[in-house]
N, C-alpha and C positions, 0 to 999 in steps of 0.2 A: 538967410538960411534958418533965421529962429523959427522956431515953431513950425518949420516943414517936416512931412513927414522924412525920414534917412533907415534904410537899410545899416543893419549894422552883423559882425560877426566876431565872435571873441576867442580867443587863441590864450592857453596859458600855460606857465610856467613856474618856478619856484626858484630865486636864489638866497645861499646862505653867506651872510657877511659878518666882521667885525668892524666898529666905529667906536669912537665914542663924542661927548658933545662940550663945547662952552657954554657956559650961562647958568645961571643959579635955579632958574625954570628949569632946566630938567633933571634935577636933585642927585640920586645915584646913578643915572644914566650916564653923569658926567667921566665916570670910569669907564675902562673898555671893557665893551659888552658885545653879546652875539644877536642875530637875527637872524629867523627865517623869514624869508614873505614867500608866499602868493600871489604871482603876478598877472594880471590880466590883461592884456590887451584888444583891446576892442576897437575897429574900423568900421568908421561912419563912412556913407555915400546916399546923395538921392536917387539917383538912377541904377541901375544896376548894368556892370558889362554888357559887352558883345553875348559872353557865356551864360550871363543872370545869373550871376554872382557879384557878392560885393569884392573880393580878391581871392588867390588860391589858398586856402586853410593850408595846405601843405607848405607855401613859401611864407606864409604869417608867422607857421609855426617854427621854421627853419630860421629866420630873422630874428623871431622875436626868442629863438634859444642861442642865438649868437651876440645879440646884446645881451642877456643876463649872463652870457660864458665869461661874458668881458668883468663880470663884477662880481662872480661868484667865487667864495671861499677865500676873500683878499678880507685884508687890512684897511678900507677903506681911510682911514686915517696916513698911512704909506702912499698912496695912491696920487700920483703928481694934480692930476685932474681935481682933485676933490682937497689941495692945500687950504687951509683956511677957512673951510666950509663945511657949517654943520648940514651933516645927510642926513636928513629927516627924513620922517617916509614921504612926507607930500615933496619934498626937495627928489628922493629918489625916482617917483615916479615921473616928474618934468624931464628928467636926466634920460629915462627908459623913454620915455614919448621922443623927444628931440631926437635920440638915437633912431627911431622906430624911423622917424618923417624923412631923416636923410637918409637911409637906406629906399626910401618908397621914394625919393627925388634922384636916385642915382637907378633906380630900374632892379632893384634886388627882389623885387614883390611883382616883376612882372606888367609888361608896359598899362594891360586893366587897371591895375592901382595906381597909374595917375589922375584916378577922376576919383581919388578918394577924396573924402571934402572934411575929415575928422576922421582923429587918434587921440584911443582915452585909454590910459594907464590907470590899472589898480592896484596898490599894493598892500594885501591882509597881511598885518601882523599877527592876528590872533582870529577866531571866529567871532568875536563882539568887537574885532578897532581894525580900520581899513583909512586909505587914503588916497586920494586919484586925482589925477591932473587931463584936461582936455584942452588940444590944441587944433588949430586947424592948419588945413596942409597950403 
C-alpha cells in the first residue's frame, strides 16, 4: 500500500485534559498541568465505497466525539487505563487511533468503513507543535 495513491477524509474535534509526567526531559511538565488539543482524525482507503465516499463524515464525526468524550476534562493521571504511563501527545494520539480502528472493526462507522485501509490521529497542542500517530486497520 506504500506509495499508492489513498483517499482520505478528516473529521475533528478538541479534548481538554489534566496529566502530568515522569522523567527529568520534561522539566516543569512534570507537575500537573492542563491541555487542550486539536484532534484530527483522518481515514485512508484506496478505493472508494459503494457511495464514493471514503466513510460517512457524519459517523467519523459521531465516533471520533465519543472517543475524545471518553478522555475529555479527566484527570488523566486517576484514570485506570493510563496507571503508569506517561500521555504524551504522540502516546495520546495512538490511544485515539486504537480507540478509532475498534469502533470501525465493531461496525460503528458503518459496514463501507471496513475497507478502510488507515487511521491517522493528530493531536495540536498549539498552532506551531502537533503530533500523530498512523495505523493500519
Amino acid at each position: 500500500m506504500e506509495g499508492r495513491p489513498l483517499f482520505s477524509i478528516t473529521v475533528r474535534d478538541h479534548i481538554m485534559i489534566a496529566h502530568s509526567f515522569r522523567g527529568e526531559v520534561f522539566g516543569p511538565a512534570q507537575r500537573l498541568h492542563g491541555a487542550t488539543f486539536l484532534v484530527d482524525a483522518t481515514f485512508r482507503r484506496e478505493q472508494l465505497d459503494d457511495d464514493n465516499i471514503v466513510v460517512d463524515i457524519g459517523l467519523a464525526t459521531q465516533e471520533l466525539g465519543a472517543v475524545v468524550g471518553e478522555l475529555n476534562y479527566r484527570n488523566l493521571d486517576n484514570e485506570p487505563d493510563f496507571a503508569g504511563v506517561n500521555t504524551s501527545t504522540e502516546y495520546l494520539a495512538k490511544v485515539i487511533a486504537d480507540r478509532l480502528a475498534e469502533r470501525v472493526h465493531k461496525g460503528a462507522l458503518g459496514e463501507g468503513a471496513k475497507g478502510i485501509a488507515k487511521i491517522a490521529v493528530t493531536l495540536h497542542e498549539s498552532h506551531i507543535a502537533w503530533a500523530s500517530y498512523e495505523r493500519a486497520l
